[in-house]
NUKOLVO-508561 format. One line per 5 residues: number of its first residue (from 0); for each residue x, y, z of C-alpha. Coordinates in Angstrom, 1 decimal, padded with zeros to 4 digits. Last residue first. Layout:
residues N
NUM = X/Y/Z  ... .
***
This chain:
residues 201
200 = -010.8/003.2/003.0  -007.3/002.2/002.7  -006.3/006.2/004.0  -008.0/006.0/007.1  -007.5/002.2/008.1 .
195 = -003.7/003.0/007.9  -003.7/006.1/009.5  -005.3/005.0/012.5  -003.4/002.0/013.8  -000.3/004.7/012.7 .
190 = -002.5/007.1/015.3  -002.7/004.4/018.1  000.9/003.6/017.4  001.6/006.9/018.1  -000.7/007.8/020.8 .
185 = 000.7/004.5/023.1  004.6/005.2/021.7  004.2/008.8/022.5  003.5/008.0/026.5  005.9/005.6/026.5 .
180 = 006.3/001.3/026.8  007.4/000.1/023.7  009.0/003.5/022.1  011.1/003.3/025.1  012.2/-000.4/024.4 .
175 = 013.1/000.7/020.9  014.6/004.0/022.0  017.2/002.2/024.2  016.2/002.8/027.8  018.5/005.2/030.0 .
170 = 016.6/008.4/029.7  013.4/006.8/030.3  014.4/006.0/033.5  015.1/002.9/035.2  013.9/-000.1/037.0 .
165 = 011.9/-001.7/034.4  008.6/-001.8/035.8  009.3/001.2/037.9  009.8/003.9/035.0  011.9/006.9/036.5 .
160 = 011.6/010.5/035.0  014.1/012.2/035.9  016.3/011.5/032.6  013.7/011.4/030.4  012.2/015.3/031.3 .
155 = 013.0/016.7/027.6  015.3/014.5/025.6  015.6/010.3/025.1  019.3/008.6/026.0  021.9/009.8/028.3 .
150 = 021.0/008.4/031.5  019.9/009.5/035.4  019.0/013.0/036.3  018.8/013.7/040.1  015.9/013.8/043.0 .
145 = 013.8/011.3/040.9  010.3/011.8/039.3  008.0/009.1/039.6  006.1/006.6/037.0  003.3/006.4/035.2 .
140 = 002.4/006.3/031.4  -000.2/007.8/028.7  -001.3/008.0/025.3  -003.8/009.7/023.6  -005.1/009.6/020.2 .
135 = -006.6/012.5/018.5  -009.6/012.1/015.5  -009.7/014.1/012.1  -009.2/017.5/012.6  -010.7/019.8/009.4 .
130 = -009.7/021.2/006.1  -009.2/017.9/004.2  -006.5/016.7/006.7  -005.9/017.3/010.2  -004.3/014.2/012.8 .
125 = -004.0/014.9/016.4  -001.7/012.9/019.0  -001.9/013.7/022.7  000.8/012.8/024.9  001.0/012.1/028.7 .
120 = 004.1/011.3/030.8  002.7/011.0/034.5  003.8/011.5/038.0  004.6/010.2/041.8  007.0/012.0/043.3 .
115 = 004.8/012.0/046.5  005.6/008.6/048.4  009.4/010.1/047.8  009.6/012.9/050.1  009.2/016.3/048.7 .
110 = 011.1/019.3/049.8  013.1/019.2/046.6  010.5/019.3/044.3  010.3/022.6/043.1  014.1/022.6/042.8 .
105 = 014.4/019.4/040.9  011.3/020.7/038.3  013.8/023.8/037.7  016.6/022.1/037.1  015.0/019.8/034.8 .
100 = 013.7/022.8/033.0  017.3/024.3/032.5  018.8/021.0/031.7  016.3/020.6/028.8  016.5/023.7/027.4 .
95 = 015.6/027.2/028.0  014.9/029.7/025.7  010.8/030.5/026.7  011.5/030.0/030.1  011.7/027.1/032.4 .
90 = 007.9/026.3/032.2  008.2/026.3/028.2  008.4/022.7/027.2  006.1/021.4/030.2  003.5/024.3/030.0 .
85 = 000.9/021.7/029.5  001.4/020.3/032.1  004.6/021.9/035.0  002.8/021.6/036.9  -000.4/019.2/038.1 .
80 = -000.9/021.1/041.0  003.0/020.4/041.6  002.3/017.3/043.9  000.0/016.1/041.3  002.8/016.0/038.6 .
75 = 002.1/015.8/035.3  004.7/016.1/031.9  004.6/017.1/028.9  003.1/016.2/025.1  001.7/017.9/022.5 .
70 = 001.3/016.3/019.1  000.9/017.2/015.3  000.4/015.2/012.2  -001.0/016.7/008.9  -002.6/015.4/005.6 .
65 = -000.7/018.0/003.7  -002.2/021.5/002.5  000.5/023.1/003.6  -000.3/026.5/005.5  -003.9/024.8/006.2 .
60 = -002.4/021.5/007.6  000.5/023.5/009.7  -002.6/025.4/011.4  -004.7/022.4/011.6  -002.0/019.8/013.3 .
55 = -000.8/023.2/015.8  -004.9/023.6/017.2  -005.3/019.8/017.7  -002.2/019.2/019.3  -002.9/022.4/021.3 .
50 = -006.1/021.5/022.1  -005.3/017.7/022.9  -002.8/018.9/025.1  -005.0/020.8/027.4  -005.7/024.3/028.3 .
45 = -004.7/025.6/024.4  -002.4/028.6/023.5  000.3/026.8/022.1  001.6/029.6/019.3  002.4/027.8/016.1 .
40 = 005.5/029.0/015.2  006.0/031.1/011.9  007.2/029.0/008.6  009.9/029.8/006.1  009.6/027.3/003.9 .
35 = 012.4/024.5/003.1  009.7/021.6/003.3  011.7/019.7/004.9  012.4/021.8/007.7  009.3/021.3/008.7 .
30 = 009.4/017.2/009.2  008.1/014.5/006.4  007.2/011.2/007.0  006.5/008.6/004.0  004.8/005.9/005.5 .
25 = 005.0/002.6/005.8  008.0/002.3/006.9  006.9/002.6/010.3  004.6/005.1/012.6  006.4/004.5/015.3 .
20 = 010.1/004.9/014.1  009.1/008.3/012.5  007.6/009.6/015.9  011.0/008.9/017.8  013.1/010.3/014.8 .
15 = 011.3/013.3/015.2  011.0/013.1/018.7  014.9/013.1/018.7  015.1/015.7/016.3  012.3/018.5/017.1 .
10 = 011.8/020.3/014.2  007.7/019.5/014.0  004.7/019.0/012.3  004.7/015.5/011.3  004.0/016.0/007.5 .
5 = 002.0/013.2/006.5  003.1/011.6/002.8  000.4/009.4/000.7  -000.2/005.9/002.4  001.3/002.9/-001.0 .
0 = 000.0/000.0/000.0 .
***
């Protein structure tokens, strides 16, 4: 079967090469920066991660015309009030980067004891095409944040984030077992599950 190409609307490599690996050879995946336009951001402005992968999918769908695929993702903690959410990319500052916003997350919970580090990876996959959104897929996982980073592997919150079934964070998992076992690897396989009925139809 030959699935037309979906633009996966970001410039992000490592979940770039994350989301390609998911959705499989089946499909033709282009990034941004293939295009070789000059695009603006898409401004998150949305309450919940759906909205915003909803909200970036159509915007980068009506600029293109492609069948688009978009996703927001972040982490929960209930100690934090449910911080840093949906803020997760920007809560350090607009600039910073990953060791910056784990920083941050270490210092806001450094008072708390371990019974309460509990948290969540959660990712919302939306797909646009034909001038509207066509369905978002979510994906979810628990686990607990620890007091320092562990690992070299993944990007974003990995290395704090510990996964208790197999003893270690995300940041020190191979991307394959990762990709079994994560947040984007539930919504992602989800939306390739998706994509594949969609465009045999």
């Amino acid at each position: 079967m030959n699935y037309p190409k979906i633009l996966i609307a970001t410039n992000n490599k490592g979940k770039r090469d994350e989301i390609s690996s998911l959705l499989g050879s089946d499909f033709k995946v282009l990034v941004l920066d293939d295009l070789h336009a000059d695009f603006d951001d898409y401004e998150e402005t949305g309450n919940t991660f759906c909205a915003n992968a909803e909200g970036k999918a159509m915007y980068f769908h009506n600029l293109t015309g492609l069948p688009t695929v978009a996703d927001d993702s972040g982490l929960i903690v209930p100690a934090l009030g449910g911080a840093p959410g949906v803020h997760s990319a920007r809560w350090a500052g607009e600039n910073a980067d990953d060791k910056k916003r784990i920083a941050k997350l270490l210092h806001e919970m450094k008072d708390l004891p371990g019974d309460v580090r509990k948290a969540l990876f959660v990712c919302n996959a939306a797909f646009a095409d034909k001038g509207g959104i066509v369905t978002c897929c979510e994906g979810e996982v628990s686990g607990e944040i620890l007091t320092s980073p562990s690992g070299a592997n993944g990007f974003g919150y990995d290395p704090v984030f510990f996964y208790p079934s197999a003893a270690c964070t995300f940041a020190e998992m191979n991307r394959e077992d990762k990709n079994k076992i994560s947040h984007r690897g539930i919504a992602f396989r989800a939306m390739a599950d998706y994509l594949k009925n969609y465009f045999t139809v």
